[in-house]
C-alpha positions in Angstrom: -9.8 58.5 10.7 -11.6 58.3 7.3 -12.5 55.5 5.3 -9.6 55.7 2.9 -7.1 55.9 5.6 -8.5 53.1 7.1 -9.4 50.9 4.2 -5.3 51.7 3.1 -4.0 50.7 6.7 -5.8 47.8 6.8 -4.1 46.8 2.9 -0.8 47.2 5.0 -1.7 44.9 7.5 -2.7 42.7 5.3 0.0 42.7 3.0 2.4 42.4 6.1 0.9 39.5 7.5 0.9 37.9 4.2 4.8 38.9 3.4 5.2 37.4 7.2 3.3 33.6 6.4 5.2 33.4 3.1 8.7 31.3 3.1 11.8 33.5 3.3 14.0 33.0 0.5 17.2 30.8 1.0 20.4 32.7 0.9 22.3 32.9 -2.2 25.2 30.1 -1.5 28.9 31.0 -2.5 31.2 27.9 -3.5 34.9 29.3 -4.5 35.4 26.3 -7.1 33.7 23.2 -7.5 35.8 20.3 -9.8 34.3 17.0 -11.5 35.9 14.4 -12.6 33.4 11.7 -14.1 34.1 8.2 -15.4 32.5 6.8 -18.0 33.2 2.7 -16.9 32.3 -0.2 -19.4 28.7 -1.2 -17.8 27.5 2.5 -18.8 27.5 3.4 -15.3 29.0 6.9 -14.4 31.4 7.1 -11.1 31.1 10.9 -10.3 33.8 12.1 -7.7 33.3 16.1 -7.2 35.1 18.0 -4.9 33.9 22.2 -3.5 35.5 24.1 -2.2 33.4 26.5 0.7 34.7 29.8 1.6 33.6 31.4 5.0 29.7 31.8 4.3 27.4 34.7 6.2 24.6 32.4 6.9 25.7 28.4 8.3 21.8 27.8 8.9 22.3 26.6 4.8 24.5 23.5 6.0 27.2 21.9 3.6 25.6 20.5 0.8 25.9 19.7 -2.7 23.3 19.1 -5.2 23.7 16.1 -7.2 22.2 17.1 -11.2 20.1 13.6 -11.5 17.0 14.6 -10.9 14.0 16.3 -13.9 14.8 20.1 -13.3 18.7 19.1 -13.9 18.5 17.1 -16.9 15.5 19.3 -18.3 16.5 20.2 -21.8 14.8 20.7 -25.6 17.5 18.6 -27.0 19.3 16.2 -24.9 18.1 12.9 -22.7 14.1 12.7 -22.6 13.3 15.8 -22.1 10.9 16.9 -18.6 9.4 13.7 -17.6 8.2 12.5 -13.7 11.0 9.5 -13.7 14.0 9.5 -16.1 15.7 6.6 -15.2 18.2 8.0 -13.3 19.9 6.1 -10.4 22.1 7.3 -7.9 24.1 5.5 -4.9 26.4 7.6 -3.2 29.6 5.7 -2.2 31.4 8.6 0.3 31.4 12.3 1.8 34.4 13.4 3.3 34.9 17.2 4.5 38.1 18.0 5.1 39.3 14.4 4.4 37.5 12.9 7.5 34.6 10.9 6.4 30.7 12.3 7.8 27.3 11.4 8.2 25.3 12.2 5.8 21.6 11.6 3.7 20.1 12.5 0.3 17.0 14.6 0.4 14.8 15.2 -2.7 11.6 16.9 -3.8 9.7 14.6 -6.0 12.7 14.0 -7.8 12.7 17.1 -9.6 16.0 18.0 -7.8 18.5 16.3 -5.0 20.7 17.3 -2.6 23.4 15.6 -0.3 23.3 17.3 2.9 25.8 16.5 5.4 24.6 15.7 9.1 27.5 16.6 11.2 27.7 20.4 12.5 30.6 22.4 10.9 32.9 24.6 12.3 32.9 28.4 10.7 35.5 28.5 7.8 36.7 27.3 5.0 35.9 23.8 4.3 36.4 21.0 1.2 33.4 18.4 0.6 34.3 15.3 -1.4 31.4 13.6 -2.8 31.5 10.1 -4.7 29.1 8.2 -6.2 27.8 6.3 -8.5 24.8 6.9 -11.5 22.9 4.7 -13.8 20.8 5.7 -16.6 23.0 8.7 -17.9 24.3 7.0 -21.1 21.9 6.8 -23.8 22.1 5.4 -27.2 21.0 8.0 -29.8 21.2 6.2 -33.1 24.4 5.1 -34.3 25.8 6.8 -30.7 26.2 7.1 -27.3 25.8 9.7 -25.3 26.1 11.7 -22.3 24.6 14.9 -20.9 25.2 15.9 -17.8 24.6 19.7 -16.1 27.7 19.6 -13.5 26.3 21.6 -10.7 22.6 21.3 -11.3 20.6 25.3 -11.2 18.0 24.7 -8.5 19.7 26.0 -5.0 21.0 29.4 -5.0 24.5 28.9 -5.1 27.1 30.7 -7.0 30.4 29.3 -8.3 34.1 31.0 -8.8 34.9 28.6 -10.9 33.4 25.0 -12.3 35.7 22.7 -14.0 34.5 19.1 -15.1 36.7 16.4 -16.6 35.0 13.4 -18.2 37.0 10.0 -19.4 35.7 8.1 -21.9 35.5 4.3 -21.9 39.0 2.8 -23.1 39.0 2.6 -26.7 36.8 5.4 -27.8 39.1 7.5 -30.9 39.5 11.0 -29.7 38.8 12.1 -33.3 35.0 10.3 -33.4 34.4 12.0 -29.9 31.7 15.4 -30.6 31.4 17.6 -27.5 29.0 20.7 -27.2 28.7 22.8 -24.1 26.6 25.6 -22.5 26.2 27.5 -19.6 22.4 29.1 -18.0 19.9 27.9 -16.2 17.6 25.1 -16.8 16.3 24.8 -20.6 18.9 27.5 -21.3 16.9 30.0 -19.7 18.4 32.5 -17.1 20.9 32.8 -20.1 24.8 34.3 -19.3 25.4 37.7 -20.5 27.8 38.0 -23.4 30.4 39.6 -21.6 30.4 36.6 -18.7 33.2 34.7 -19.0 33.3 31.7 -21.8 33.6 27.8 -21.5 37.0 26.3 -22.1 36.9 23.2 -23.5 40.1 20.9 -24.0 40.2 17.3 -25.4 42.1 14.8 -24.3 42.9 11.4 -25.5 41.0 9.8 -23.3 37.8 12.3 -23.1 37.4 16.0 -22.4 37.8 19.1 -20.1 35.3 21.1 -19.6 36.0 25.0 -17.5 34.1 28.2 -16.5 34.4 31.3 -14.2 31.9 33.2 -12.4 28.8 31.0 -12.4 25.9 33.0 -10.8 23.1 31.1 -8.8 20.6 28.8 -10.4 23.1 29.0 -13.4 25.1 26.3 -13.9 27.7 24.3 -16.7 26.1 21.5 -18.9 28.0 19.7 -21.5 26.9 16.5 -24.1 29.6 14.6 -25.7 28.9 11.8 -28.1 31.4 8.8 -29.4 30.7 5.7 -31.8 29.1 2.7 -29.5 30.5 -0.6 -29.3 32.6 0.7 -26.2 29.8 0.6 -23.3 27.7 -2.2 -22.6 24.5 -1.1 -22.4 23.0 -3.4 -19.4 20.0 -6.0 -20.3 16.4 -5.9 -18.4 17.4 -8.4 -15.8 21.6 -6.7 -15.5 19.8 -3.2 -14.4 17.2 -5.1 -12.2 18.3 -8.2 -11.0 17.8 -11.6 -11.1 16.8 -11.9 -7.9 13.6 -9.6 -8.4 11.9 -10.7 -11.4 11.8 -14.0 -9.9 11.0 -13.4 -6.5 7.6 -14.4 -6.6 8.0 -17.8 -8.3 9.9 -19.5 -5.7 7.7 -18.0 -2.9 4.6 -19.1 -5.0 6.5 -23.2 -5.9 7.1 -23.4 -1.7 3.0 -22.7 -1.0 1.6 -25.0 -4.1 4.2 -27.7 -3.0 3.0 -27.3 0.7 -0.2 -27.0 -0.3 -0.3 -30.3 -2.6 1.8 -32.0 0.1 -1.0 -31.3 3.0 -3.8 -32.3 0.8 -2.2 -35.3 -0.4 -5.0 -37.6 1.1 -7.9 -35.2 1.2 -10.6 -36.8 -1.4 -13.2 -35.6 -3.5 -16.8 -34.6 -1.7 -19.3 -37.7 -1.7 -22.4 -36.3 -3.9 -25.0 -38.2 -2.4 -27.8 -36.3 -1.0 -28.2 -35.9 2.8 -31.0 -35.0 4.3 -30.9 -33.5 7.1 -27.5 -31.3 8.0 -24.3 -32.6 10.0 -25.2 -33.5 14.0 -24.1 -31.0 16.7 -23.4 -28.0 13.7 -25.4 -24.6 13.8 -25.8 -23.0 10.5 -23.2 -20.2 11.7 -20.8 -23.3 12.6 -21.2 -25.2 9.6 -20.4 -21.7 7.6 -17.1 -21.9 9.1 -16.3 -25.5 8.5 -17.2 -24.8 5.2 -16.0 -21.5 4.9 -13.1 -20.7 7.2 -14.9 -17.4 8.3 -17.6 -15.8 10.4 -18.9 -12.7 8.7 -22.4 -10.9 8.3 -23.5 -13.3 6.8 -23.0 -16.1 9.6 -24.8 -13.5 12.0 -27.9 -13.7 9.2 -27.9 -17.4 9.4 -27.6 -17.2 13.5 -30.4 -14.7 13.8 -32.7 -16.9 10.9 -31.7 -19.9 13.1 -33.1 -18.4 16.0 -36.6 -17.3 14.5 -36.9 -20.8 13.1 -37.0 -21.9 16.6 -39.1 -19.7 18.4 -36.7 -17.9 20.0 -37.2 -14.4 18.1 -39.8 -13.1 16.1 -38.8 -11.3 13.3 -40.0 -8.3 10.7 -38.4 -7.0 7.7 -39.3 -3.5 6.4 -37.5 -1.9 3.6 -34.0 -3.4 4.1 -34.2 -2.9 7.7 -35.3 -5.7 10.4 -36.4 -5.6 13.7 -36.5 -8.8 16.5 -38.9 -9.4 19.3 -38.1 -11.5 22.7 -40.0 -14.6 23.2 -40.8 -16.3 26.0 -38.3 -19.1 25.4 -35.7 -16.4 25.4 -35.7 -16.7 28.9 -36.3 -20.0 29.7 -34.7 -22.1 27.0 -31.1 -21.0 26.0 -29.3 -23.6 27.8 -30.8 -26.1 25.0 -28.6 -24.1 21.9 -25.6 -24.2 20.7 -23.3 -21.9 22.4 -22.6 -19.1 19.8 -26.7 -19.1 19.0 -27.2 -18.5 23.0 -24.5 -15.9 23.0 -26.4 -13.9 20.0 -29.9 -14.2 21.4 -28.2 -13.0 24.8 -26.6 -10.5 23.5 -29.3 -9.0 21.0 -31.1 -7.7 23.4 -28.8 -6.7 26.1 -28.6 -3.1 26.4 -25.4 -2.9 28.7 -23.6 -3.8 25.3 -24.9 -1.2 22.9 -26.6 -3.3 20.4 -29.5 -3.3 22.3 -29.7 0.2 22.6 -32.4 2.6 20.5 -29.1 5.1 19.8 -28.1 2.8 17.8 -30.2 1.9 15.7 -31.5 5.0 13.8 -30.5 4.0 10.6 -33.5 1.7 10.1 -36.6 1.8 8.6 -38.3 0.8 12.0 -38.5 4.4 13.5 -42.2 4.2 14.7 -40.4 1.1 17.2 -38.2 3.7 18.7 -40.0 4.8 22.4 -41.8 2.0 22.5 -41.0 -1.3 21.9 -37.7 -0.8 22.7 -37.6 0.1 26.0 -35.7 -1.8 28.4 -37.9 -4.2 30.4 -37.3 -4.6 34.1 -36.4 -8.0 35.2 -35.4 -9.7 38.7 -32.2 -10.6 37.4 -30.8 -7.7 34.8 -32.7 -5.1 32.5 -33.2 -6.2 28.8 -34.7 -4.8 26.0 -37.9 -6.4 23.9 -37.0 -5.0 20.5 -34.5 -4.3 18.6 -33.7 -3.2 14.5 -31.1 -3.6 12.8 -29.9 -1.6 9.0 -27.6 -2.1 6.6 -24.3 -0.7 7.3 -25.0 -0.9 10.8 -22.0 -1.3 13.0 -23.2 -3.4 15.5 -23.5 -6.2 13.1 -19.4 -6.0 14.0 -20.0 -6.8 17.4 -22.3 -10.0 16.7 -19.4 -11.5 14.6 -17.1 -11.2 16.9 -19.3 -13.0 19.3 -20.0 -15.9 17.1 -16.1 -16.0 16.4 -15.3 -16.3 19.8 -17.7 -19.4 20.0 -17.2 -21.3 17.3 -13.4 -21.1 16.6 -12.1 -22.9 20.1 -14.7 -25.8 19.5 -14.1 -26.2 15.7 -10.4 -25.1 14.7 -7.9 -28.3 15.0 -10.7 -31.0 14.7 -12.4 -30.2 11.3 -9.1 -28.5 10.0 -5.7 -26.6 10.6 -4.5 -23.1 9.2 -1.0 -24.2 8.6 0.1 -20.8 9.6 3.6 -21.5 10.5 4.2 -21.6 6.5 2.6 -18.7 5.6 4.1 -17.1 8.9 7.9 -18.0 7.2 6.6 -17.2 3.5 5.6 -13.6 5.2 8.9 -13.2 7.3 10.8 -14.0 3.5 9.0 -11.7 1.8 9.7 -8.8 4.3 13.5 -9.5 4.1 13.0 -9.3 0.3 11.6 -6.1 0.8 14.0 -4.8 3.2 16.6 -6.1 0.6 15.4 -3.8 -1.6 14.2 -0.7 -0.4 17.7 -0.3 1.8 19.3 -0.1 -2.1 17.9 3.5 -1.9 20.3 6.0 0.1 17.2 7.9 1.9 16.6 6.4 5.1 13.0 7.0 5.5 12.8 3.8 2.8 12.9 1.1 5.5 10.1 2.7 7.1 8.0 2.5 4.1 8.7 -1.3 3.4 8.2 -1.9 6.9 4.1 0.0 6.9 3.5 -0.7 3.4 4.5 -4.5 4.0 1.8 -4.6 7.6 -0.5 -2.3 5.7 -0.9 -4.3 2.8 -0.4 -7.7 3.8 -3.0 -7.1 6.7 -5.1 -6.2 3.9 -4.9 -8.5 1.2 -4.9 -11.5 3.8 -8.1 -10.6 5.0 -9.5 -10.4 1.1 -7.9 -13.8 1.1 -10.1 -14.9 3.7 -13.5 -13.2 2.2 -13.0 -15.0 -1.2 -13.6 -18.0 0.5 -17.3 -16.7 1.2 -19.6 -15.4 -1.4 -18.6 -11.4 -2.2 -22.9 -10.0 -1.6 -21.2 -6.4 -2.3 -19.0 -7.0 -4.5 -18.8 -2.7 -6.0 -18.5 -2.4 -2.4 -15.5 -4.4 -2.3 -14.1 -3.1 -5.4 -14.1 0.2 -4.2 -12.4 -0.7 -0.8 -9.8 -2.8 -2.5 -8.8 0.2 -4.8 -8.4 2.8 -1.7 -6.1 0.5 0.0 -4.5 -0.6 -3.0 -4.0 3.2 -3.6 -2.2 4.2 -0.2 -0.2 1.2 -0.6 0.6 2.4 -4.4 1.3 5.9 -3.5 4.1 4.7 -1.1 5.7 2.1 -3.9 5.5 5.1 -6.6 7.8 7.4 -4.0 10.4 4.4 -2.9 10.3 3.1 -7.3 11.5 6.8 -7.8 14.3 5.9 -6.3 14.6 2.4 -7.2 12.9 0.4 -9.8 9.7 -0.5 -10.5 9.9 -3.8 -11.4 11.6 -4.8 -7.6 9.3 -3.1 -5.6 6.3 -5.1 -8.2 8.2 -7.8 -7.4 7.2 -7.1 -3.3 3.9 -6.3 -3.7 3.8 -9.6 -5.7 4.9 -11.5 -3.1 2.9 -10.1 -0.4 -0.8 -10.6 -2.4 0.5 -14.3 -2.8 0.7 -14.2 0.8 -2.4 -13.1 1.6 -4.3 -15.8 -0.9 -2.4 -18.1 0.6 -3.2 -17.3 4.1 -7.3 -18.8 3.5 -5.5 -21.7 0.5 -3.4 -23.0 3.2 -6.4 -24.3 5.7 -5.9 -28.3 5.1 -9.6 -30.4 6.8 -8.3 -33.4 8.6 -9.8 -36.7 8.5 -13.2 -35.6 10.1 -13.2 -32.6 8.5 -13.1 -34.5 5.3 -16.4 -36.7 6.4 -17.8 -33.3 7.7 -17.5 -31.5 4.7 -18.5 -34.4 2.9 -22.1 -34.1 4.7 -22.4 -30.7 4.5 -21.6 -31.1 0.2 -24.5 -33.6 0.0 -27.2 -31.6 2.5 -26.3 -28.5 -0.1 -27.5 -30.7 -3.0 -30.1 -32.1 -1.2 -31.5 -28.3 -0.4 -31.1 -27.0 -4.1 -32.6 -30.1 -5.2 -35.7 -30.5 -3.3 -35.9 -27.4 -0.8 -34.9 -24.4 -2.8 -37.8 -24.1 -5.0 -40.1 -24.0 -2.1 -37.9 -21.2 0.1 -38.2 -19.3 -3.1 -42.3 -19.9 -3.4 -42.2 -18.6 0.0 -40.4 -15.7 0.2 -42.9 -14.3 -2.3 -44.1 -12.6 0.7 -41.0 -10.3 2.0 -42.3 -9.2 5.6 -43.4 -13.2 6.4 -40.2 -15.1 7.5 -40.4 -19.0 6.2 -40.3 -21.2 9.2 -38.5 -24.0 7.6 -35.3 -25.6 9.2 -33.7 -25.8 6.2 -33.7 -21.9 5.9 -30.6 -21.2 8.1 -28.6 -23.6 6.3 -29.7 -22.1 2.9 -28.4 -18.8 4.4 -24.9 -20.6 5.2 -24.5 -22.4 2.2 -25.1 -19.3 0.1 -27.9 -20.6 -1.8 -30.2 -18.0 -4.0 -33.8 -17.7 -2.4 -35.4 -14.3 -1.6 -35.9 -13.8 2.2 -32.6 -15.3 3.5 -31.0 -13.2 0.7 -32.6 -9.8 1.9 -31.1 -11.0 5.7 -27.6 -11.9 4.9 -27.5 -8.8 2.3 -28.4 -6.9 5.2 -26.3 -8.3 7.1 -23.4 -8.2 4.9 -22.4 -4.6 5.6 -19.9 -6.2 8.6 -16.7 -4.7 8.1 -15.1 -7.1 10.4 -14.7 -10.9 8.9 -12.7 -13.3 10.9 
């Protein structure tokens, strides 16, 4: 075998496995007549009831179906409606499908609403058969100056499906003068391409009193029958903003939002204004990672900062910054005096360096600027009672910080929750459980069944989401592009899923849902009421903040001049809680701010 032969056997194999991997065609479709009679009612609103008849077909794999001509591809023309645009307005809710007279299952399946189709669920017997469709469309009568009018392409021209006959009557709104009526008519494909030859059969068009009959033989596939017709207005009403949407979804955040600020002034009826006299020294009994969540409602990165800080202060740790990175060394008070800390500080330091967890562990902790540490000083040292390690560094963006928070959350909620304040979840629980309804409400006003699955994700995807950016406004945002960026990728998926279901609805109800969900996320961190000791506890921890930006602050700043030298000042933890500005306990918590879980 030469080269040619080869090279042209191998172009064969090619071309064969190509033809092979692309989709096969769908066959061409035969429909023996298809009759419309569409009803122009008084709200503007079109009642369609079309009836085809389907001879014995070669190929049943195509199902019974009907296209309904609503979608871009159908109504895609240089001089009627708006022309080829992503949404036009067009709303359809099918009312029945009968074949044969006995009703069936069916569902309405579309491609990016360029075309749809009715397909009917039910397995049909070989033979001739008779679909009835009715339903109902919005959107189709538009006002062109002085006029209204409708365009409508009776079979639509995107399946392959060819027609012995189409016949459409329309009737016109009562009233309209059969001599102001104009009627113009055409048959092709879409945009009057695919155009019928001269010697196809022509459209007969007869005009009633009432409206117009519109009739054509032989329509080949992806051809199909459009007609316009145009009469004076003053004979549809033309629905308003809130007729086509609702009143119900415009204003479906406002009551949601009245029940939480009503709630919300109600519970905080006796809650008073912070005292702003200086205290000196912080509130008895609270760590600087427990007095963050008084204050705060949360534990997050930067509550691990102020635990680690904490722990340094007293001797526990030594610490070392380099670059952004930090590393800790054991003391020997690590092992002798944890008992005398509170419990979430003698969790942390116990944790830290306990390698049987991972965040002790020198795979994990590569992304640091402490690499000459790893093989020496953080290998595990042997002790009677369990191995632990005597260093440890940590980076930003490091996922063990995750770990940590969870461990201070796990501390400080059972001890604090209840007697310095109360969530008041069981409002925002019922505010969540109304706006899911409301959601349900509306996405079941679409025909296509995979809508209910959408409100149920998007409404668990999203309010997951924007309750836990409730919670992290109640902290200082360190990262706040960061946060930005995050908040536009969910937001994104969650938009994605609203554009498909608002292609089918409305914008302004499924707006209307998102509204209400971000209100109850907000409210999920506005709702947390302090109860009379939390009052006097936040009250303390109000005047020891003034008392640290008044007299203390200056000096942490002096001293963290000197970035690889931690401050041992007491008052440094608490700076780090409180979210005051100084150098060194900024670098930390910054560090530390990375954790990706905030509870």
């Amino acid at each position: 075998m030469n080269f040619r032969t080869g090279f042209q056997l191998a172009l064969v194999s090619a071309f064969s496995v190509v033809s092979a991997a692309l989709p096969k065609p769908q066959p061409e479709w035969h429909v023996s007549s298809l009759n419309v009679r569409i009803t122009i009612n008084p709200d503007s609103s079109l009642l369609v009831d079309e009836t085809q008849v389907i001879p014995e077909n070669p190929d049943r794999n195509f199902g019974l179906r009907c296209e309904i001509p609503i979608g871009d591809n159908a109504r895609w023309d240089r001089n009627y409606g708006p022309g080829y645009t992503d949404d036009n307005g067009l709303r359809v809710k099918v009312q029945s499908a009968t074949v044969d007279g006995q009703p069936v299952a069916f569902h309405l399946d579309h491609y990016r609403r360029t075309y749809y189709q009715l397909i009917v669920d039910a397995s049909v017997d070989p033979g001739k058969h008779e679909l009835n469709v009715i339903y109902r469309v919005t959107g189709a009568v538009r006002s062109v100056g002085s006029d209204d009018e409708l365009y409508w392409n009776v079979a639509g021209n995107i399946l392959p499906i060819s027609y012995d006959s189409l016949n459409a009557h329309i009737i016109l709104p009562p009233g309209v003068p059969a001599d102001a009526v104009e009627t113009s008519s055409y048959a092709g494909g879409r945009g009057v391409s695919n155009a019928r030859s001269n010697s196809a059969p022509p459209i007969e068009t007869t005009k009633f009193s009432d409206g117009a009959e519109f009739a054509i033989l032989a329509v080949h596939s992806h051809q199909s029958l459009s007609l316009a017709m145009r009469w004076p207005q003053g004979y549809v009403h033309h629905r308003t903003f809130l007729e086509r949407n609702g009143v119900l979804y415009p204003l479906g955040p406002l009551p949601l939002l009245a029940v939480y600020i009503s709630a919300r002034h109600y519970l905080r009826r006796n809650v008073v204004q912070y005292s702003t006299t200086p205290q000196y020294q912080p509130p008895a009994g609270l760590s600087p990672a427990a007095l963050r969540y008084v204050m705060r409602g949360v534990v997050d990165g930067t509550s691990v900062a102020a635990g680690r800080a904490s722990l340094a202060v007293q001797g526990y740790v030594e610490m070392q910054a380099k670059g952004s990175s930090f590393a800790f060394w054991r003391t020997p008070k690590c092992d002798t005096g944890l008992n005398k800390l509170p419990a979430e500080e003698a969790a942390l330091a116990q944790l830290l360096f306990d390698p049987t967890t991972n965040v002790a562990d020198p795979a994990c902790g590569r992304a640091n600027d402490f690499q000459d540490l790893l093989g020496q000083g953080l290998s595990a040292i042997n002790s009677p009672a369990k191995p632990v390690a005597s260093t440890v560094a940590f980076g930003p963006a490091d996922p063990r910080i995750n770990v940590l928070v969870g461990t201070i959350y796990s501390r400080v909620k059972p001890q604090l929750e209840g007697k310095y304040f109360t969530w008041n979840s069981g409002i925002v629980f019922l505010g969540m459980l109304a706006t899911l309804i409301f959601g349900i409400t509306v996405f079941l006003s679409s025909d296509r069944p995979g809508h209910l699955f959408l409100a149920m994700w998007t409404f668990f995807f999203l309010q997951v989401f924007t309750a836990v950016m409730g919670m992290t406004m109640l902290g200082r945002q360190r990262k706040p592009v960061t946060a930005i960026l995050v908040s536009l990728a969910f937001l994104g998926c969650a938009s994605f899923a609203a554009r498909e279901v608002a292609r089918d609805i409305s914008w302004l109800p499924v707006a209307s849902y998102f509204a209400m969900i971000i209100v109850n996320g907000f409210f999920v961190s506005l709702m947390r009421t302090p109860t009379a000791e939390g009052q006097k506890i936040l009250s303390q921890i109000h005047g020891y903040k003034i008392f640290l930006q008044e007299t203390e602050l200056d000096h942490l700043k002096e001293l963290g001049r000197t970035p690889s030298s931690m401050p041992k000042l007491a008052s440094l933890p608490y700076a780090i809680a409180l979210d005051l500005q100084e150098p060194w306990g900024d670098s930390l918590a910054n560090t530390f701010a990375s954790a990706t879980t905030s509870v």
